[in-house]
DRENVOPA-700767 format. One record per residue (C-alpha): residue number from 1; residue in three letters; x negated, z negated, y negated. Coordinates in Angstrom, 3 decimals, padded with zeros to 6 digits. Layout:
REM residues N
REC  num  residuo         X         Z         Y
REC  NUM      ALA         X         Z         Y
...
This chain:
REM residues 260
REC  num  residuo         X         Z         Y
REC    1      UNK  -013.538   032.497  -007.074
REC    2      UNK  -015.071   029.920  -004.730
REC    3      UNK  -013.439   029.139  -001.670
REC    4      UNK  -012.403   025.210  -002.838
REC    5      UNK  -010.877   026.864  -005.835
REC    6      UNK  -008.607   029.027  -003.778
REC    7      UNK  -007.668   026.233  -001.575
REC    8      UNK  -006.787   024.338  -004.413
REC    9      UNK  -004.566   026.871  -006.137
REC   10      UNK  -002.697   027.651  -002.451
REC   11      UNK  -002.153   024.036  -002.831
REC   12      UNK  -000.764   024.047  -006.211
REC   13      UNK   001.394   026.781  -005.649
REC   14      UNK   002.614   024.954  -002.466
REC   15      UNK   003.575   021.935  -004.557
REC   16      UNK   005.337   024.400  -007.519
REC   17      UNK   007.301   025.589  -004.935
REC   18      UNK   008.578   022.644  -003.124
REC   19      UNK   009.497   021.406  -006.832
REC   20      UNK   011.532   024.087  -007.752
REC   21      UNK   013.077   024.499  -004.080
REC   22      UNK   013.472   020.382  -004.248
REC   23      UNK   015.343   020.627  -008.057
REC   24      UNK   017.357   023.940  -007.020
REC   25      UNK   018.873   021.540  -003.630
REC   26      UNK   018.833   018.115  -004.794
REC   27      UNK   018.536   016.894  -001.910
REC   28      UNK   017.799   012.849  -001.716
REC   29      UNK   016.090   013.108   001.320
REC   30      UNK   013.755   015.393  -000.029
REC   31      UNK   012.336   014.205  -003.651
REC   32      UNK   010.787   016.421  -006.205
REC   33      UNK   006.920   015.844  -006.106
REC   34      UNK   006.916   014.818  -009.807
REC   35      UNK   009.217   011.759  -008.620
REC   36      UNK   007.150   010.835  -005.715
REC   37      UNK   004.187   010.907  -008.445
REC   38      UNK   005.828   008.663  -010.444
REC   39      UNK   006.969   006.407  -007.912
REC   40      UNK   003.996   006.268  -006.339
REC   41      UNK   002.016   005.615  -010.092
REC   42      UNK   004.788   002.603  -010.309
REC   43      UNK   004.139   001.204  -006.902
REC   44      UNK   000.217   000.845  -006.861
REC   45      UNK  -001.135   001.485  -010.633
REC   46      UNK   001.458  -000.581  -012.338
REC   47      UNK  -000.766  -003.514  -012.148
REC   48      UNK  -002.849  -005.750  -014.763
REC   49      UNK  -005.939  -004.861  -016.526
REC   50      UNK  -007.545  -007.797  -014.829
REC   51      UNK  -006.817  -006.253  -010.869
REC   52      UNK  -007.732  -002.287  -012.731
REC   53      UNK  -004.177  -001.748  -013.164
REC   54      UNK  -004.120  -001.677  -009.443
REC   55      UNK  -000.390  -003.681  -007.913
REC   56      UNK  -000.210  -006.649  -005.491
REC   57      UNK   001.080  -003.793  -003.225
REC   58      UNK  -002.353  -001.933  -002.709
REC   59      UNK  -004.011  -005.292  -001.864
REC   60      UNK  -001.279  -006.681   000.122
REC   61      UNK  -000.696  -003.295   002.607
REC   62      UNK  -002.775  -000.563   001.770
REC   63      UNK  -006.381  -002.053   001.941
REC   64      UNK  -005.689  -004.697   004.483
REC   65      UNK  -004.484  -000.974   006.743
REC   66      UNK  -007.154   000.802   005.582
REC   67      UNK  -009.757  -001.945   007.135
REC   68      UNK  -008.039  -002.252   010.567
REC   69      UNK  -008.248   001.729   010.454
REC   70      UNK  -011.801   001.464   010.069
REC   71      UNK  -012.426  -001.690   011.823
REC   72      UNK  -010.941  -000.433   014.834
REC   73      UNK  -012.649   003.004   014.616
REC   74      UNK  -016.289   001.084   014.143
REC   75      UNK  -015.321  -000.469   017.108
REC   76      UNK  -014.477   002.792   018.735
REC   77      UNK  -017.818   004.937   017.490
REC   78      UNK  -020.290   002.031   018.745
REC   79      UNK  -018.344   001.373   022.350
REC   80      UNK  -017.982   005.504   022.704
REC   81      UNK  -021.376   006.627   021.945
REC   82      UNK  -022.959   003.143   023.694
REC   83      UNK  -021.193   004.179   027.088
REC   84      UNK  -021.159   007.709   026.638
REC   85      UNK  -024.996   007.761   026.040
REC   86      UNK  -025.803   005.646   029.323
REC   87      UNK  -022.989   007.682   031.527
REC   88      UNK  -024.313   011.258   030.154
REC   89      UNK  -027.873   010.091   031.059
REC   90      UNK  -026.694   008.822   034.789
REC   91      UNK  -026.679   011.211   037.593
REC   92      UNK  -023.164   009.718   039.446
REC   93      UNK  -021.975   007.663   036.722
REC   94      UNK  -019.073   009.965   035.662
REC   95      UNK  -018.341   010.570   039.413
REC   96      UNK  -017.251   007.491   039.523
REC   97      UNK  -015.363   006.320   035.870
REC   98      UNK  -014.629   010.026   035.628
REC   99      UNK  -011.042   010.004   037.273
REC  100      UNK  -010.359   006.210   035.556
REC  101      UNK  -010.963   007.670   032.125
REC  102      UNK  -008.617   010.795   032.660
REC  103      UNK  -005.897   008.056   034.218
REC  104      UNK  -006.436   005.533   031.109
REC  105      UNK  -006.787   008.516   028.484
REC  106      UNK  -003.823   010.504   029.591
REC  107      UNK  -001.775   007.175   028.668
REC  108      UNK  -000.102   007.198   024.798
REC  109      UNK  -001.724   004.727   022.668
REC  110      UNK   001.638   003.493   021.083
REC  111      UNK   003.189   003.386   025.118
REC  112      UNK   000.587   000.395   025.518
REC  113      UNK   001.972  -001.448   021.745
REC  114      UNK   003.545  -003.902   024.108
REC  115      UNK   000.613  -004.533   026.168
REC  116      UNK  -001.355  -005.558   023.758
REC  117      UNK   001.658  -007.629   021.652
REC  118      UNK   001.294  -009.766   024.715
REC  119      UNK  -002.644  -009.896   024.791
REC  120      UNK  -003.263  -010.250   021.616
REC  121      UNK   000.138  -011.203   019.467
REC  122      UNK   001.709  -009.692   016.785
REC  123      UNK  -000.771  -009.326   014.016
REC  124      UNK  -004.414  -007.529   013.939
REC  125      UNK  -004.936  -008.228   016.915
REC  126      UNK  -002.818  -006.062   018.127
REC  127      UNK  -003.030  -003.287   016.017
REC  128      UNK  -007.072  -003.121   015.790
REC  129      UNK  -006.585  -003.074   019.502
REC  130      UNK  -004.228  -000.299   019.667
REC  131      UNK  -006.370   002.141   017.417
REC  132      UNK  -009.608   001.067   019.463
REC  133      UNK  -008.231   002.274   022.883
REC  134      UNK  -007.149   005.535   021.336
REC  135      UNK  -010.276   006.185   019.166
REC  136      UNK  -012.952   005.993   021.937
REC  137      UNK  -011.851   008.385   024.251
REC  138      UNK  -012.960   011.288   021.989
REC  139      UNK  -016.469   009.399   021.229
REC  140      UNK  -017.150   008.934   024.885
REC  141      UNK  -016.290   012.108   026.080
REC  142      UNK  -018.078   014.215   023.399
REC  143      UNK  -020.961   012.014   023.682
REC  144      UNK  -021.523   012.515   027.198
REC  145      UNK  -020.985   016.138   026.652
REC  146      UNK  -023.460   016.159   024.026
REC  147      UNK  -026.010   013.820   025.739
REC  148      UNK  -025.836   015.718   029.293
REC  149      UNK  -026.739   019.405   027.144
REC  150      UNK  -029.969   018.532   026.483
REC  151      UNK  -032.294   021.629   026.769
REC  152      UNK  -034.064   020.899   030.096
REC  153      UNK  -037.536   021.878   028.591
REC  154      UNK  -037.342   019.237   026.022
REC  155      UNK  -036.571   016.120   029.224
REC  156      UNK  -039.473   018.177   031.497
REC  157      UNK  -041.952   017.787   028.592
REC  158      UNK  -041.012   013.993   028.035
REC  159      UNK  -041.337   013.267   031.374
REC  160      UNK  -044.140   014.657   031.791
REC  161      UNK  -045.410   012.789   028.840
REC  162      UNK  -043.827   009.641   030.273
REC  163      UNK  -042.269   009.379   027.028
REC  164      UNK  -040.563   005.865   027.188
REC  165      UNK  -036.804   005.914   027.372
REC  166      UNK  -035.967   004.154   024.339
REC  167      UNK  -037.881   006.959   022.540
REC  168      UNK  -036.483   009.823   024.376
REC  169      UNK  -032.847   008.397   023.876
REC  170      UNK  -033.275   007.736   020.525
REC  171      UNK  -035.596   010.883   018.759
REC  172      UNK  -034.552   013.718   021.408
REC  173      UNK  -030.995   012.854   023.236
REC  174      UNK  -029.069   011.419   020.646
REC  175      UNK  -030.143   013.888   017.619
REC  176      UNK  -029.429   016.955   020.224
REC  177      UNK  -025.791   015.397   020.815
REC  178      UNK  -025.117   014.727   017.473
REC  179      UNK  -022.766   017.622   016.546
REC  180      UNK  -020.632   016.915   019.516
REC  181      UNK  -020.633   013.155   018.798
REC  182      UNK  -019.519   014.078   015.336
REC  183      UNK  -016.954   016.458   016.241
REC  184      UNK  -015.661   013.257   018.321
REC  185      UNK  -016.233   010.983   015.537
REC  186      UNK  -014.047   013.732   013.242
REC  187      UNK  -011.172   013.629   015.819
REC  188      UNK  -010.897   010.217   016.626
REC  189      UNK  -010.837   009.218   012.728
REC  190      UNK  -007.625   010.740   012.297
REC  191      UNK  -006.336   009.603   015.775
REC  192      UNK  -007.409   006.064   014.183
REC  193      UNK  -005.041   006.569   010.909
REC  194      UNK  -002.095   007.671   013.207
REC  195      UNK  -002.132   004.912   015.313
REC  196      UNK  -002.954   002.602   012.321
REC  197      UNK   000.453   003.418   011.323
REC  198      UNK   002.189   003.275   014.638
REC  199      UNK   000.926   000.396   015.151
REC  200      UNK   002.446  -001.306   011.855
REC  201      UNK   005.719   000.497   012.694
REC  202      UNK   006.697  -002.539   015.421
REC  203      UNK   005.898  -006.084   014.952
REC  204      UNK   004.207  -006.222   011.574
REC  205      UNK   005.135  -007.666   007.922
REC  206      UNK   002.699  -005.936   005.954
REC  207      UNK   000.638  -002.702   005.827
REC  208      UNK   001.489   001.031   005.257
REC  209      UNK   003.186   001.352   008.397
REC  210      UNK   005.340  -001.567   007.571
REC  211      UNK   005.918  -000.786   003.770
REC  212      UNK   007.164   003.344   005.549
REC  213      UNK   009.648   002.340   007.959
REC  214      UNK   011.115  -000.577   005.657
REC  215      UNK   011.977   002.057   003.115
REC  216      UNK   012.816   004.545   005.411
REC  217      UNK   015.962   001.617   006.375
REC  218      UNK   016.913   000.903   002.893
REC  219      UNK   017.217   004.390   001.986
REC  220      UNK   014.753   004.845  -000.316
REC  221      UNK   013.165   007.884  -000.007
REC  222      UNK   011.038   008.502  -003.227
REC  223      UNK   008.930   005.407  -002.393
REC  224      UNK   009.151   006.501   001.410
REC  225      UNK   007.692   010.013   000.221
REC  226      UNK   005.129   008.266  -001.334
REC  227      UNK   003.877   006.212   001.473
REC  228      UNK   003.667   009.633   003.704
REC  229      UNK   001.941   011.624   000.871
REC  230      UNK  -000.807   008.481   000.651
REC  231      UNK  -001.116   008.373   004.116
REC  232      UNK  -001.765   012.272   003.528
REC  233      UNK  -004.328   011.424   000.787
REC  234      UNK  -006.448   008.810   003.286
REC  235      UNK  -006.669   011.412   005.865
REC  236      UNK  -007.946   014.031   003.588
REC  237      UNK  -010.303   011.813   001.973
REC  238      UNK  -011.695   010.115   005.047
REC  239      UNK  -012.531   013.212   006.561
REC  240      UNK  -014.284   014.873   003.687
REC  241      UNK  -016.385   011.788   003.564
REC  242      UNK  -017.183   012.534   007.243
REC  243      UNK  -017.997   015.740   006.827
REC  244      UNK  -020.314   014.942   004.181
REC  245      UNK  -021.757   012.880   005.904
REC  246      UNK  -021.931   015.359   009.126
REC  247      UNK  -023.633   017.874   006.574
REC  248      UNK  -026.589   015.649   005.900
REC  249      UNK  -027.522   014.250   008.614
REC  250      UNK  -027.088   017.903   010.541
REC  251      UNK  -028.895   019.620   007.629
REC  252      UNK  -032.129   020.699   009.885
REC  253      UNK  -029.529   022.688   012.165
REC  254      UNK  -030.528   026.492   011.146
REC  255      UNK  -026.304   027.340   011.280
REC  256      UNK  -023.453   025.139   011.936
REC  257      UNK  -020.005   025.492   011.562
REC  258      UNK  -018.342   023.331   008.529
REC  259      UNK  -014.760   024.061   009.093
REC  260      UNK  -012.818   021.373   008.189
């Protein structure tokens, strides 16, 4: 048996159980799964032929979330590998930005919500913002990490070649760093999601955040489930997309590590 089919039968089992151990307590705080299912089948594929039986819901919250998740981590992968690139290829550079970043990235993204409410307003704005300042710190950090471990033979031979630096940045450095830009990439895409949500959690009338903690206050906690388990859903999916894409473009590495 491959190894997806045994994580996909733990994972059945795991949903079996928390069936039976949901029926057994019936507990309304904590739904069966086939009631989120259906619930969640009512919510967002209970719509007309002419939308593909998709609702006003997904087009309303979910995909108006989903692009300021990946708007704000686009954002975050071009301003994180940009800066990272030039400060990992500077001799001082991080000796002097280097205690900034660790005072700006030890700060909570959702502690500076506020901040950018008044910057920006309530509305995208705000919440692209929010995921942006929380996404890029993983980017910039593994990119200068993977930009300053460049095996000294390869920069001796382009200097010697005076191999121009647009060149050397782009066919030696940046291909050398790419597993720990990736591994950046990888982390702040879920940071992204989570603050996505946060984000929507104060100050917003729409979006997945917004649609979670209003039926979280009226108590109803099928549809509630249902908004966690997609937000579950979206995180798997996004990073097995990532990691596909990871896996090609780091295919001429002899061995990497795939662990998701």
């Amino acid at each position: 048996m491959t190894s997806g089919a045994t994580n996909w039968l733990v994972f059945a089992g795991a949903v079996a159980c928390w069936e039976l151990a949901a029926r057994l307590a019936g507990s309304v705080f904590f739904p069966p799964p086939t009631d989120i299912v259906a619930t969640a089948v009512r919510l967002w594929f209970s719509g007309p032929a002419s939308q593909l039986f998709l609702t006003d819901t997904v087009f309303d919250d979910v995909l108006p979330s989903l692009g300021r998740c990946l708007g704000g981590w686009a954002v975050a992968v071009v301003l994180g590998t940009g800066l990272g690139t030039a400060l990992g290829r500077s001799r001082t550079g991080m000796d002097y930005v280097g205690p900034l970043f660790a005072f700006f990235r030890a700060i909570p993204p959702p502690t500076l919500v506020p901040v950018f409410m008044v910057l920006f307003g309530l509305g995208p704005g705000m919440q692209v913002a929010t995921i942006i300042f929380g996404a890029v710190w993983p980017i910039l950090l593994n990119t200068v990490d993977g930009v300053r471990s460049v095996d000294s033979v390869k920069a001796d031979t382009a200097r010697s070649f005076r191999t121009p630096a647009p060149y050397w940045i782009g066919l030696v450095v940046l291909p050398a760093a790419l597993p720990k830009i990736f591994a950046g990439l990888r982390l702040s895409l879920s940071i992204s999601l989570i603050l996505m949500v946060v984000s929507e959690l104060i100050g917003s009338f729409a979006g997945i955040g917004h649609q979670l903690i209003s039926t979280q206050q009226n108590f109803d906690f099928p549809m509630m489930w249902s908004w966690i388990v997609l937000l579950g859903i979206l995180g798997y999916g996004l990073n097995g997309v990532l990691l596909t894409v990871e896996r090609r473009v780091l295919r001429w590495q002899p061995t990497r590590n795939d662990d998701v």
